[in-house]
ZAVOBA-814958 format. One record per residue (C-alpha): residue number from 1; chain; x, y, z. Coordinates in steps of 0.5 Angstrom, whole numbers. Layout:
BEGIN
+------+-------+-------+-------+-------+
| resi | chain |    xx |    yy |    zz |
+------+-------+-------+-------+-------+
|  NUM |     A |     X |     Y |     Z |
...
+------+-------+-------+-------+-------+
***
This chain:
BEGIN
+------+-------+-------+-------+-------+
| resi | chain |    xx |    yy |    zz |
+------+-------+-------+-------+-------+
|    1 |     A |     7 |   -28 |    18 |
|    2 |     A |     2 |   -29 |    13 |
|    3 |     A |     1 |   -24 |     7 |
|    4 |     A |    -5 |   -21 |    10 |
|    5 |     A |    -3 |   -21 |    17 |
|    6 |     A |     3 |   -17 |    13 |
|    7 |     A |    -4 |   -12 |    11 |
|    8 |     A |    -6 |   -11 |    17 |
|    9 |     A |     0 |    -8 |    20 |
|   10 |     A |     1 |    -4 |    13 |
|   11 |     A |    -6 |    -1 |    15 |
|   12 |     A |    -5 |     1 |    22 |
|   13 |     A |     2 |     5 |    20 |
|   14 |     A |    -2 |     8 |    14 |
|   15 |     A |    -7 |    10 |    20 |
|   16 |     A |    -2 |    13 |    24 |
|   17 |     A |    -1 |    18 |    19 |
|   18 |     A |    -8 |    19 |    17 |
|   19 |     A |    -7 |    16 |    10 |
|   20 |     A |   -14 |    17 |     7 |
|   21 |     A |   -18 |    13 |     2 |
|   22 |     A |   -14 |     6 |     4 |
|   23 |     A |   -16 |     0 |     0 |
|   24 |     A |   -14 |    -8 |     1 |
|   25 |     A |   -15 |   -12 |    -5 |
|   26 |     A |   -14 |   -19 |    -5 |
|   27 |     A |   -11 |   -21 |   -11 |
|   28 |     A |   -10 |   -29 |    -9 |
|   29 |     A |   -16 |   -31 |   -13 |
|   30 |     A |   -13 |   -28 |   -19 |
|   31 |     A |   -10 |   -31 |   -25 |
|   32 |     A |    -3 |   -29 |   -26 |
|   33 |     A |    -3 |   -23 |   -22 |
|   34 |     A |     4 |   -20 |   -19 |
|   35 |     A |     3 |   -21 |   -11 |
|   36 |     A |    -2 |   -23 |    -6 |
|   37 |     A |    -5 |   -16 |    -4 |
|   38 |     A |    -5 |    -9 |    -6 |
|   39 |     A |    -5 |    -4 |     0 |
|   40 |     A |    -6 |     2 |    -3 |
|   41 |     A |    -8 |     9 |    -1 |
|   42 |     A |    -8 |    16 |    -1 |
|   43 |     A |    -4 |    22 |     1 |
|   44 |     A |    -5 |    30 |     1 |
|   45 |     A |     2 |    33 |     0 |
|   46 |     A |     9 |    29 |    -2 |
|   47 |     A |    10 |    31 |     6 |
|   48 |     A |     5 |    26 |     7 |
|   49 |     A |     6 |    20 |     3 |
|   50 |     A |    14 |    20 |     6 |
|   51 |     A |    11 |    20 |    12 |
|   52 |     A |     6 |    15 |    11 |
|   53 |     A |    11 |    10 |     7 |
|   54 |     A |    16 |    11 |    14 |
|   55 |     A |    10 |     9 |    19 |
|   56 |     A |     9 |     3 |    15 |
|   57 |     A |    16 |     2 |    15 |
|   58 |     A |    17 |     2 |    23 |
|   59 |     A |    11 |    -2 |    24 |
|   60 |     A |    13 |    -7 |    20 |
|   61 |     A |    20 |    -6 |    25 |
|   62 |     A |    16 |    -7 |    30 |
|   63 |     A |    13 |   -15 |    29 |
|   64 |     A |    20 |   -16 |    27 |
|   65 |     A |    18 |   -17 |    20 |
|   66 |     A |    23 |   -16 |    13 |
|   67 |     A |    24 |    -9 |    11 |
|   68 |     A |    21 |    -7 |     4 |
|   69 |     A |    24 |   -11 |    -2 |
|   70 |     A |    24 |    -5 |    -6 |
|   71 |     A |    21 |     2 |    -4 |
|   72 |     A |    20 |     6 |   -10 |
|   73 |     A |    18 |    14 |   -12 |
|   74 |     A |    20 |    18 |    -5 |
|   75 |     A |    24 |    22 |    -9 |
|   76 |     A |    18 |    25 |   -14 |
|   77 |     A |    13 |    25 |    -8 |
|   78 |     A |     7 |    23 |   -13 |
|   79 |     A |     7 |    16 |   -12 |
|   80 |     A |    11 |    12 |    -8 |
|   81 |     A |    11 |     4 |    -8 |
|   82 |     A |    13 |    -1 |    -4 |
|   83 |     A |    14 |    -9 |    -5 |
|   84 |     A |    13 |   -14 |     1 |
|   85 |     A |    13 |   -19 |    -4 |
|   86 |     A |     7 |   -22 |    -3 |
|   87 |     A |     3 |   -15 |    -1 |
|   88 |     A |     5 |    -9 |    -5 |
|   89 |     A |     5 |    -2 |    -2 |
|   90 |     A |     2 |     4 |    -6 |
|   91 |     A |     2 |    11 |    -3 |
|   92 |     A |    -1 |    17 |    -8 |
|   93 |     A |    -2 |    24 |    -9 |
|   94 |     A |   -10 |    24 |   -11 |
|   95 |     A |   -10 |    26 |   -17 |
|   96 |     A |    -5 |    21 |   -19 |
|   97 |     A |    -9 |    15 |   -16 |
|   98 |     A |   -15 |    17 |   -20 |
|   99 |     A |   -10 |    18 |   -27 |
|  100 |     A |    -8 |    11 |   -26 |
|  101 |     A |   -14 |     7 |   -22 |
|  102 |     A |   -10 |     1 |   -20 |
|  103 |     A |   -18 |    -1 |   -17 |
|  104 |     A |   -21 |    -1 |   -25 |
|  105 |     A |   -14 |    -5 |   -28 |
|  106 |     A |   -15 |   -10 |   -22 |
|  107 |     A |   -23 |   -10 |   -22 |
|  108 |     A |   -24 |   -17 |   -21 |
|  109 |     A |   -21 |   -18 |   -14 |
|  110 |     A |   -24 |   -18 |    -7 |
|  111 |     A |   -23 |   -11 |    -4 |
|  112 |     A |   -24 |    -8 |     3 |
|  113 |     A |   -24 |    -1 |     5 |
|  114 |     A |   -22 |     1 |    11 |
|  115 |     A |   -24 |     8 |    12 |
+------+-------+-------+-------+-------+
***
């Protein structure tokens, strides 16, 4: 599966859970950049963000694609990440994805919102 066929998949399981203010960055055309797609969004309450990383992770069971790398941060609630290596995943509270504005430090890339 291509990375941004892995995007797509991603989006739909943050949908499923109601994830808000959900944003793909396309970070091919980026010198030196970490991975090929950033998926990242936003959740109400650490409740929320576990259950937005579980949908991901059951759609991406569904399509029969390899688990998460590495899944990072459900533990603290505030921001969870997780590494399908060419496509990384950020779920965060509000107010941390604001604090660390992940958009700004990545400026340069193609970015499509989805809701």
């Amino acid at each position: 599966m291509t990375a941004e066929a892995l995007s797509k998949v991603i989006v739909k399981g943050m949908e499923e859970k109601k994830a808000s203010e959900i944003l793909v960055m396309d970070l091919r055309k980026i010198k030196n950049s970490v991975t090929d797609f950033f998926v990242i969004c936003s959740g109400n309450s650490d409740k929320q963000l576990e259950a937005i990383s579980e949908s991901i992770e059951a759609e991406i069971q569904k399509v029969n694609e390899t688990p998460a790398r590495k899944v990072e941060g459900k533990s603290n609630g505030e921001w969870v990440l997780m590494d399908y290596f060419d496509v990384v995943v950020h779920i965060f509270l509000k107010e941390k994805r604001n604090y660390y504005g992940l958009e700004e430090l990545w400026g340069d890339a193609k970015t499509t919102r989805v809701n």
